[in-house]
C-alpha positions as CSV (number, residue, x, y, z in Angstrom):
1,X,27.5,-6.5,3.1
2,X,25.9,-8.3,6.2
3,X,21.9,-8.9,6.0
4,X,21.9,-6.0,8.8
5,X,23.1,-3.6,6.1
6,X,20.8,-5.3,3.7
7,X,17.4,-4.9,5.6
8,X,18.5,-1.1,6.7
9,X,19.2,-0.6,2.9
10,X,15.8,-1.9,2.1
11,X,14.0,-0.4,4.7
12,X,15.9,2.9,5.4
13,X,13.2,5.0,3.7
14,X,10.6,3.9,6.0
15,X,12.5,5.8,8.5
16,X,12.1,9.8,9.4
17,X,15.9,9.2,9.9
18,X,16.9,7.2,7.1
19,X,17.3,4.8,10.3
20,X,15.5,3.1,13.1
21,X,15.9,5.3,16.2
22,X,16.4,3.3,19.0
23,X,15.3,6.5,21.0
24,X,11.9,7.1,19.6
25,X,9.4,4.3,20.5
26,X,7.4,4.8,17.5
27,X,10.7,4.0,15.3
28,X,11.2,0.9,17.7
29,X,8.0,-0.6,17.4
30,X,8.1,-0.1,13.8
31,X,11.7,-1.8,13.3
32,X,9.8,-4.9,15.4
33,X,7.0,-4.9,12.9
34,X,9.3,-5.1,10.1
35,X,11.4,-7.6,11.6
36,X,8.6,-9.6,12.6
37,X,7.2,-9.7,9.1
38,X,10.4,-11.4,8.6
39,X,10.4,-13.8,11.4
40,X,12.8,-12.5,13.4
41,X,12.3,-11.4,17.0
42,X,13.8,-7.9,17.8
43,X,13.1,-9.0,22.0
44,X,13.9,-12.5,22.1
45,X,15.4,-11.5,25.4
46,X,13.8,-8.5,26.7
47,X,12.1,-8.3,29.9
48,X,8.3,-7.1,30.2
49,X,8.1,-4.0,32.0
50,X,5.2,-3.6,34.8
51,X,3.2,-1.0,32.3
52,X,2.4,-4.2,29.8
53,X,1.9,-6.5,32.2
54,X,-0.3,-4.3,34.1
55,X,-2.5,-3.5,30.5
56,X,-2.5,-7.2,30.1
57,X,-4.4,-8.0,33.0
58,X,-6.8,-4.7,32.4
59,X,-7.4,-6.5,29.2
60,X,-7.9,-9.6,31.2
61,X,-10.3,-8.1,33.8
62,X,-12.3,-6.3,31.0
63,X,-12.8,-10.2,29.5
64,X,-10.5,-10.4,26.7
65,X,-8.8,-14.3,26.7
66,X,-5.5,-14.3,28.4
67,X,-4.3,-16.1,25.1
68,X,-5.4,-13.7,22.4
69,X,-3.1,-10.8,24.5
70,X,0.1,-10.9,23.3
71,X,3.1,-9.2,24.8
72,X,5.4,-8.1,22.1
73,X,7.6,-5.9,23.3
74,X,7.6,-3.4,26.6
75,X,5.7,-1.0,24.5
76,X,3.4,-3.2,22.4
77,X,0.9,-5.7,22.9
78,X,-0.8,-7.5,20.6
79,X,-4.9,-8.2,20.7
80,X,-5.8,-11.2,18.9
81,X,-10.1,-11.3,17.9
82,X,-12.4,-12.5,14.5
83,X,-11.8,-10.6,11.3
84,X,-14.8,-9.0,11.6
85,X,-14.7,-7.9,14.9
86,X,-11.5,-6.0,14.3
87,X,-13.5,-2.4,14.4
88,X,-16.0,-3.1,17.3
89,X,-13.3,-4.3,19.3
90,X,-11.1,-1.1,18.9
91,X,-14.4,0.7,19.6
92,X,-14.4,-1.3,23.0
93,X,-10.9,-1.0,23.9
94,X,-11.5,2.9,24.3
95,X,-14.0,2.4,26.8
96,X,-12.3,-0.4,28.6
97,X,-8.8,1.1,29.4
98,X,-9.7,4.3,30.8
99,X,-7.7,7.3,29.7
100,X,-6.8,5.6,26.4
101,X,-6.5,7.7,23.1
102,X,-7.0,6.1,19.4
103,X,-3.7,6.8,17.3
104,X,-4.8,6.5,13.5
105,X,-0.7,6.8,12.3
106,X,0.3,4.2,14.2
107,X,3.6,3.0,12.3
108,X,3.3,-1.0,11.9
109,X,-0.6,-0.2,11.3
110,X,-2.9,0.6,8.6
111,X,-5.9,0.5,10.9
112,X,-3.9,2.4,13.8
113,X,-3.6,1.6,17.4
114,X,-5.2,1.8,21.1
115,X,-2.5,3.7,23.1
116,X,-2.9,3.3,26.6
117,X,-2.4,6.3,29.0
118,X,1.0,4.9,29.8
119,X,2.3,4.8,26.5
120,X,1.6,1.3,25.5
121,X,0.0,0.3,22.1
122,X,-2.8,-2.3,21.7
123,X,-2.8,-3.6,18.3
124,X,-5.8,-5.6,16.9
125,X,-5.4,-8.3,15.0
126,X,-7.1,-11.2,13.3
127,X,-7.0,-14.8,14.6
128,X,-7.2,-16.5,11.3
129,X,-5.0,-14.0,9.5
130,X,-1.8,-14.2,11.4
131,X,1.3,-14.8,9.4
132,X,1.9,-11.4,8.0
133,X,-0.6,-9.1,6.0
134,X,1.1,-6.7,3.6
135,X,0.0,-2.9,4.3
136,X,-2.0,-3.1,1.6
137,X,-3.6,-6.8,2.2
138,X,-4.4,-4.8,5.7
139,X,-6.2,-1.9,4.5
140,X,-8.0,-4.5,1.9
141,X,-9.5,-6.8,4.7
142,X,-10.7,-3.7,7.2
143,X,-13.0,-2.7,4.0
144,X,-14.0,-6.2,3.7
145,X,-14.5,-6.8,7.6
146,X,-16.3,-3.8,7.9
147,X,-18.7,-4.1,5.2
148,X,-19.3,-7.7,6.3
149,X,-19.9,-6.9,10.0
150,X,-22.5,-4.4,9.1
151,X,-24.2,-6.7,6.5
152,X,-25.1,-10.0,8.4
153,X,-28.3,-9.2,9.7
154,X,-29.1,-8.5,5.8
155,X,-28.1,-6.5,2.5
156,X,-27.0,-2.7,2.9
157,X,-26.5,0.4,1.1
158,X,-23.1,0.9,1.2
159,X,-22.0,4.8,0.3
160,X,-18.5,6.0,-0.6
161,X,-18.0,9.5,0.0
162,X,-14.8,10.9,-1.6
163,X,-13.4,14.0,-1.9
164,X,-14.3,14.5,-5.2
165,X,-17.3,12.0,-6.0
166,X,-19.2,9.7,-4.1
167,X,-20.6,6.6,-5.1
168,X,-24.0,4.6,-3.9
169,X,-24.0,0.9,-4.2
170,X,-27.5,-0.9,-3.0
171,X,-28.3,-4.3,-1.8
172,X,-24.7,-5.4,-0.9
173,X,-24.9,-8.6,1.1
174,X,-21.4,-8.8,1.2
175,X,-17.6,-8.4,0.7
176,X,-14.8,-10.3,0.0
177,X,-11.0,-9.8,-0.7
178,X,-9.8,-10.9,-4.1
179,X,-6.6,-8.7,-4.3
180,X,-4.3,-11.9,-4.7
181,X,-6.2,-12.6,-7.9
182,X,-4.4,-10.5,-10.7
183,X,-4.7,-13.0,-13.5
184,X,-5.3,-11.3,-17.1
185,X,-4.9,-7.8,-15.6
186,X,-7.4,-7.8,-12.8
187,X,-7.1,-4.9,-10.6
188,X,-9.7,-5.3,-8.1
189,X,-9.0,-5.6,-4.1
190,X,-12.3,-5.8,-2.5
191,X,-15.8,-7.3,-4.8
192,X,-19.0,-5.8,-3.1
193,X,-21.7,-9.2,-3.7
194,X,-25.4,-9.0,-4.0
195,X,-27.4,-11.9,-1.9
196,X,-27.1,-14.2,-5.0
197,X,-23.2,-13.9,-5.3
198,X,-22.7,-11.9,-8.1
199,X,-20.8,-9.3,-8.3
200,X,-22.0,-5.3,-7.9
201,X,-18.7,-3.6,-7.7
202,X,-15.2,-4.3,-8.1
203,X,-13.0,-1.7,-6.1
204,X,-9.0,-1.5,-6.2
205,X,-7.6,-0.1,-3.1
206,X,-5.0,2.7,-3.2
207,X,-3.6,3.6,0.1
208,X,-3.3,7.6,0.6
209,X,0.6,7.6,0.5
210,X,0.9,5.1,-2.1
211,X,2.6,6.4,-5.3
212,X,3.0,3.3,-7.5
213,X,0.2,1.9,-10.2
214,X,2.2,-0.9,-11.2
215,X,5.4,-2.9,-11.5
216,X,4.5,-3.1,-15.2
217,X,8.0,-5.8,-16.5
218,X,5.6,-8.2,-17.9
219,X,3.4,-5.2,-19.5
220,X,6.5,-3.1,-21.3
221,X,9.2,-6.0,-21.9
222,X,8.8,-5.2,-25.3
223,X,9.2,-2.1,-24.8
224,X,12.2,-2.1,-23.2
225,X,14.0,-4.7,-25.8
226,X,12.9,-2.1,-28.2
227,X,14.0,0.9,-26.1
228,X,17.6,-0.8,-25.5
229,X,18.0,-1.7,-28.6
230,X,17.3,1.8,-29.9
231,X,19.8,3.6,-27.4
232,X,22.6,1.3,-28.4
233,X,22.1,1.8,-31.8
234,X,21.5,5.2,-32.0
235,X,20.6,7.2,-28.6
236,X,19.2,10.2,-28.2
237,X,21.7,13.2,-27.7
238,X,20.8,13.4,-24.0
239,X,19.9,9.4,-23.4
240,X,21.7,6.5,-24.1
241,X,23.3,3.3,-22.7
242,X,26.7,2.5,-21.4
243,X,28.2,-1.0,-20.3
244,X,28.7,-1.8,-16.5
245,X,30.6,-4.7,-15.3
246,X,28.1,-7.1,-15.8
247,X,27.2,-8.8,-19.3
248,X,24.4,-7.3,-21.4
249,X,23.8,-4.9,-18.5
250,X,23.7,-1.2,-19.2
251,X,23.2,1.9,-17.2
252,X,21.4,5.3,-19.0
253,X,23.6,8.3,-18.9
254,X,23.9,11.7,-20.3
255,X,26.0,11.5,-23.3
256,X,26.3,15.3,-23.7
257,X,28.0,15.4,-19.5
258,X,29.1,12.1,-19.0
259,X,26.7,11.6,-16.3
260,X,24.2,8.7,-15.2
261,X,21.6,9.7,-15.7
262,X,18.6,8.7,-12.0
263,X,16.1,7.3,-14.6
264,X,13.9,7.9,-18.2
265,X,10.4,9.6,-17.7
266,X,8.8,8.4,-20.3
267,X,5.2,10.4,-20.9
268,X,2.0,11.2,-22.8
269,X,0.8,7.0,-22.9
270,X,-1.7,5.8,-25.2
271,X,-5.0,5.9,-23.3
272,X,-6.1,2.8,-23.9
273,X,-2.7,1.9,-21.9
274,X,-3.6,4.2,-19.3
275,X,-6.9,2.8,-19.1
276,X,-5.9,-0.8,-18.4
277,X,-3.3,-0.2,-15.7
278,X,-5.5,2.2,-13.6
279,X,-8.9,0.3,-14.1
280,X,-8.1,-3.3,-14.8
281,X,-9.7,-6.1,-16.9
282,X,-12.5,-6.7,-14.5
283,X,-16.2,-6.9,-14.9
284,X,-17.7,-4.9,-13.7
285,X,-15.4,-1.8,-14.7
286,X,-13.3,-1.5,-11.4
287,X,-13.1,1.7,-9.2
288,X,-10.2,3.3,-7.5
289,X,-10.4,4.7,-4.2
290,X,-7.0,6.4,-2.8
291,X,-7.6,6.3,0.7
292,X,-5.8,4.7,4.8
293,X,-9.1,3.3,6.2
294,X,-9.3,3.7,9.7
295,X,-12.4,2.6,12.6
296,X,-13.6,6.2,12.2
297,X,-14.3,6.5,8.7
298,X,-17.4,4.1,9.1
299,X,-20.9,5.5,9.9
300,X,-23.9,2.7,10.1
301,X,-27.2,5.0,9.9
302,X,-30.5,3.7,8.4
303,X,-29.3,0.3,6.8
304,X,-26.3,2.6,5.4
305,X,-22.9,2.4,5.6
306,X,-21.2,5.6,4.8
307,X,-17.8,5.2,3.8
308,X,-14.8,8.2,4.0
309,X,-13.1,7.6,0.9
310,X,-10.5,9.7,0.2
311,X,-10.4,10.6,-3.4
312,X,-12.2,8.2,-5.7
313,X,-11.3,7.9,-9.6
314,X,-13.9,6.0,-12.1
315,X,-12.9,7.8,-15.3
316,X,-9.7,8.7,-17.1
317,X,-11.1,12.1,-16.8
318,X,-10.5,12.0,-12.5
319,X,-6.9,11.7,-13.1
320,X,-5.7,13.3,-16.4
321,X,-3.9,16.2,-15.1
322,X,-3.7,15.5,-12.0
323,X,-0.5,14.7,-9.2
324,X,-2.1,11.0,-9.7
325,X,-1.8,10.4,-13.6
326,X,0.3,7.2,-14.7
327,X,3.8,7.9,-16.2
328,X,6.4,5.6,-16.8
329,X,9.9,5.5,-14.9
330,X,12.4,3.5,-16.5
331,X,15.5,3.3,-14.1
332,X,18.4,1.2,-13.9
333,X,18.7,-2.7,-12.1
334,X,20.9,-5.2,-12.5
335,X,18.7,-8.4,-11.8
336,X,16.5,-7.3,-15.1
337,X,18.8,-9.2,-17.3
338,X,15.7,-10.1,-19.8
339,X,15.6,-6.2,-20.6
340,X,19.5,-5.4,-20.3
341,X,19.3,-3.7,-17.1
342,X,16.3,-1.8,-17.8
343,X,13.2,-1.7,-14.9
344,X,9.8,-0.3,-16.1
345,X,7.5,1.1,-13.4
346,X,4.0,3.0,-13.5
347,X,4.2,6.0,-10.9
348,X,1.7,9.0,-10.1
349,X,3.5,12.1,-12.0
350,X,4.0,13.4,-8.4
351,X,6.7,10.4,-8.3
352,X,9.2,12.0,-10.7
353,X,8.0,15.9,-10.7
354,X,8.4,17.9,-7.8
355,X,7.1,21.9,-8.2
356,X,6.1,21.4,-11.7
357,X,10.0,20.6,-12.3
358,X,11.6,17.1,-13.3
359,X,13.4,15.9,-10.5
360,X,16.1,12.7,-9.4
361,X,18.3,13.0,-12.3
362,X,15.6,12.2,-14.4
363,X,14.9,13.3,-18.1
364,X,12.2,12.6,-20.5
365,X,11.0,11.1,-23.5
366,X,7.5,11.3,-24.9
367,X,5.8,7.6,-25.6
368,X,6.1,7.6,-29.4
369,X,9.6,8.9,-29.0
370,X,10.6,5.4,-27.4
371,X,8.3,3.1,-29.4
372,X,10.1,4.5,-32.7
């Protein structure tokens, strides 16, 4: 398999198409973005049609730097300002290229993109964090830069208004990004800071599509030893494990139809399980908020930021029962040779049920049925 086959393998889901398009421009720009993120230029050798040369020097009139404009592709261009600026200058872009539009779904984008009324896309982008954000490091630092850019003149009230709760936080001086920092189970993205530096909220940051909790190896290795152990020695009549080609690797299957089986759902967790892999170890007790942030979801009013937040969970209580509460997916891989081919990950419920119904090829086993 070449590394062609490998990224399309990797990526394909991204795709409406199970493929980039080389026909659609938002499927283009996308594949760039990807590719990109990997250091490699999709248009080492295209030409620059007149539309981005001509936004470039709109840009350029309108007094943005010639070398903060970036011409990435015929149908992208890239806009290079402060962290902090990031919303006020997508804000500005409207008014300065006449007949523009603001695309919140932009692919490539977690904060969107300025589409120009030819078709080209202006994406904004921080000076000091080039070198490829994650999606999720992206939606992070727009909370972060947004809170931060309304705060300087002096502490705020910052409000976020969910769907199903909102929550008031007063006095916040400031934010800062502290999603890299997952030592002894930390959970929080974004720390909201009072004028002294201490901490008045920890938040973790959920993007709306986002279906995983965790990649919980570390947190069920046990587990699984245990769980292998016990479907070698003596499965269940619908779950055990066969041998593959590879040493002390094993696939689940079906032993009743002979068939592999897509993965083990395995449900009903302790709470106190459920408790630390939603919320965290951090102090204060940490916040979810499942939500895309875009430019239009802040509202400054009255030394208030009001926040659109998606749905926001605080308690067990928000998710239990819902498309969002944690289950465990067990599924097969062959580089988890510590756990004899078994991977643990923590999913919403909506991962693995579709209608009410089980679905991949999936069957089930209740917690205390695998710890046994």
């Amino acid at each position: 398999m070449n590394i062609f086959d490998k990224f399309l393998n990797k990526f394909s889901y991204k795709f409406e198409k199970g493929y980039p398009d080389m026909n659609n421009d938002q499927d283009v720009l996308f594949f760039q973005s990807l590719l990109e993120s990997l250091d490699i230029e999709l248009y080492q050798t295209i030409l620059i049609n007149e539309s981005a040369e001509d936004i470039k020097n709109e840009l350029i009139d309108a007094g943005y730097a010639p070398e903060d404009i970036i011409i990435k592709s015929g149908k992208q261009i890239r806009l290079l300002t402060k962290g902090s600026e990031r919303k006020s200058t997508m804000d500005k872009l409207l008014k300065d290229l006449e007949g523009s539009r603001y695309d919140m779904n932009f692919k490539g984008s977690s904060l969107g993109a300025i589409i120009a009324d030819d078709g080209t896309a202006v994406i904004v982008k921080p000076k000091e964090r080039q070198g490829g954000l994650s999606a999720g490091l992206d939606n992070e630092q727009m909370l972060v830069d947004s809170i931060n850019e309304y705060a300087q003149d002096g502490p705020i009230n910052v409000v976020f208004r969910g769907t199903n709760k909102t929550l008031i936080y007063n006095k916040v001086a400031s934010a800062k990004g502290v999603g890299t920092d997952t030592a002894g189970g930390k959970k929080a993205d974004v720390q909201l800071l009072d004028d002294s530096g201490s901490v008045i909220a920890n938040i973790s940051l959920k993007k709306a599509n986002a279906e995983m909790w965790e990649s919980a190896d570390r947190r069920y290795k046990q587990l699984m030893l245990k769980l292998s152990k016990k479907l070698l020695d003596s499965p269940f009549p619908n779950v055990a494990l066969k041998e593959t080609d590879k040493k002390d690797i094993y696939r689940l299957y079906n032993p009743q139809t002979n068939t592999d089986l897509g993965g083990l759902v395995i449900t009903d967790l302790p709470d106190n399980e459920n408790e630390s892999i939603v919320f965290g170890t951090d102090n204060p007790k940490t916040v979810v908020i499942k939500h895309t942030f875009s430019s239009e979801d802040f509202t400054f009013t009255r030394n208030t930021l009001n926040i659109k937040s998606g749905t926001i969970f605080s308690e067990l209580s928000d998710i239990e029962g819902t498309q969002y509460e944690p289950i465990l997916v067990v599924r097969h891989d062959v580089t988890r040779t510590a756990t004899n081919g078994l991977r643990p990950i923590v999913y919403n419920s909506s991962h693995a049920y579709k209608d009410g119904k089980l679905a991949g090829g999936r069957t089930e086993l209740t917690y205390d049925e695998a710890i046994k």
